[in-house]
C-alpha positions as a Markdown table, in Angstrom:
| # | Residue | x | y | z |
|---|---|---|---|---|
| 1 | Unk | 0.0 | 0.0 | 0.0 |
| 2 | Unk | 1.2 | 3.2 | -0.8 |
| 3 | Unk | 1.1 | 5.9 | 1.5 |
| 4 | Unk | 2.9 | 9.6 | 2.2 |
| 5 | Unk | 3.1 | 10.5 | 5.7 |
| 6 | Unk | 5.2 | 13.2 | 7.6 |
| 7 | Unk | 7.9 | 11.9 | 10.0 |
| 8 | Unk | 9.9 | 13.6 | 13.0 |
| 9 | Unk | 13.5 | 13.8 | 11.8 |
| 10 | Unk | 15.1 | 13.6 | 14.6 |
| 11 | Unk | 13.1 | 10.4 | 16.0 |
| 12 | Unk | 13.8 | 8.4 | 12.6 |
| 13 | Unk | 18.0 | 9.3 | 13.1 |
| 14 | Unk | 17.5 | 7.8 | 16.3 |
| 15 | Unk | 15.4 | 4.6 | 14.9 |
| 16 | Unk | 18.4 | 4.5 | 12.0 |
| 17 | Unk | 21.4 | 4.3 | 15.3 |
| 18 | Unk | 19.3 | 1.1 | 16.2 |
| 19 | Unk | 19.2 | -0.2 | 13.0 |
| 20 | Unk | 22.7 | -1.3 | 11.8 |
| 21 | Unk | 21.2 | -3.5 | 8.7 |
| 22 | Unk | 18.5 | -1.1 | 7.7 |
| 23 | Unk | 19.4 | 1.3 | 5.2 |
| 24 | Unk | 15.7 | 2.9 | 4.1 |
| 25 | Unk | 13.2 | 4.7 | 5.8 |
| 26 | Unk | 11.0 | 1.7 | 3.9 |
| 27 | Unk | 12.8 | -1.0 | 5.7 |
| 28 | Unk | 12.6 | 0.8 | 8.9 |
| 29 | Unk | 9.2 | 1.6 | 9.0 |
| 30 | Unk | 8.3 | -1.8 | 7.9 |
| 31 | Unk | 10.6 | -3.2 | 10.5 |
| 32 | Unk | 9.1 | -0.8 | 13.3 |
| 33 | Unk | 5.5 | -1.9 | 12.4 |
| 34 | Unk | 6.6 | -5.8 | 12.2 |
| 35 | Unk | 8.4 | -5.4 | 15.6 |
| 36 | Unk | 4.9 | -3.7 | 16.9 |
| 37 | Unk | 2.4 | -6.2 | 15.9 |
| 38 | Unk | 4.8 | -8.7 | 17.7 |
| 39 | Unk | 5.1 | -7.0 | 20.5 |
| 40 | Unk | 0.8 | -6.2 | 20.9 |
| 41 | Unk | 0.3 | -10.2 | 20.4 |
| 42 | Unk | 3.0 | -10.8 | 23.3 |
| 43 | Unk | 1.1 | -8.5 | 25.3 |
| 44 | Unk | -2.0 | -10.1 | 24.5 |
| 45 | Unk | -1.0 | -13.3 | 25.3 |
| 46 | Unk | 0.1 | -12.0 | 29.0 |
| 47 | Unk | -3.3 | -10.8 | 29.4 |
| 48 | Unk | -3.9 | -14.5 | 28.9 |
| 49 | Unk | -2.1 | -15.2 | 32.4 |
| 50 | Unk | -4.8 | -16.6 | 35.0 |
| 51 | Unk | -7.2 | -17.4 | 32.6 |
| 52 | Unk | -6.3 | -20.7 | 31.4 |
| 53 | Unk | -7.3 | -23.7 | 33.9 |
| 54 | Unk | -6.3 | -26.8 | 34.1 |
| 55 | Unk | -7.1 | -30.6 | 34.7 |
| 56 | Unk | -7.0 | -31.7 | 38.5 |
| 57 | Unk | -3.9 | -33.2 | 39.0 |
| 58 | Unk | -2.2 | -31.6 | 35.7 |
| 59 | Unk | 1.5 | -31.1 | 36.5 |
| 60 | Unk | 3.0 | -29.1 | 33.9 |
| 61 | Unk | 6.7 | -29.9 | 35.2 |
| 62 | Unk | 6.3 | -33.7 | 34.6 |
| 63 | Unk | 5.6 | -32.7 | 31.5 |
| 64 | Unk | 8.2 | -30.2 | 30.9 |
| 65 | Unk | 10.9 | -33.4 | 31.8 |
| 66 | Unk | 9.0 | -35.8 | 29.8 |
| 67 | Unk | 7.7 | -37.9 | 32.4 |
């Protein structure tokens, strides 16, 4: 999709001192949308925490050692 949009300067010369291998403002914005999609669905999966129950008698560090 093709799309103009104004940037601040300054923040995108500090996003390019991050980015050793990324040598566009393309490839950085792709790779700072990539990395922020990643980082919502980790979220989302924390707000998992609690939520999940389990079998009486399910011990997850049997299982962890293959027992």
């Amino acid at each position: 999709m093709r799309t103009n949009i104004v940037l601040d300067d300054n923040l995108v010369k500090e996003a390019f001192s991050y980015a050793k291998n990324i040598h566009t403002k393309r490839e950085l914005i792709e790779t700072a949308l990539k990395e922020f999609v990643r980082n919502r669905k980790i979220r989302n999966i924390g707000d998992l925490k609690g939520m999940i129950l389990f079998a009486d008698g399910y011990d997850h560090k049997k299982m962890r050692l293959g027992e």
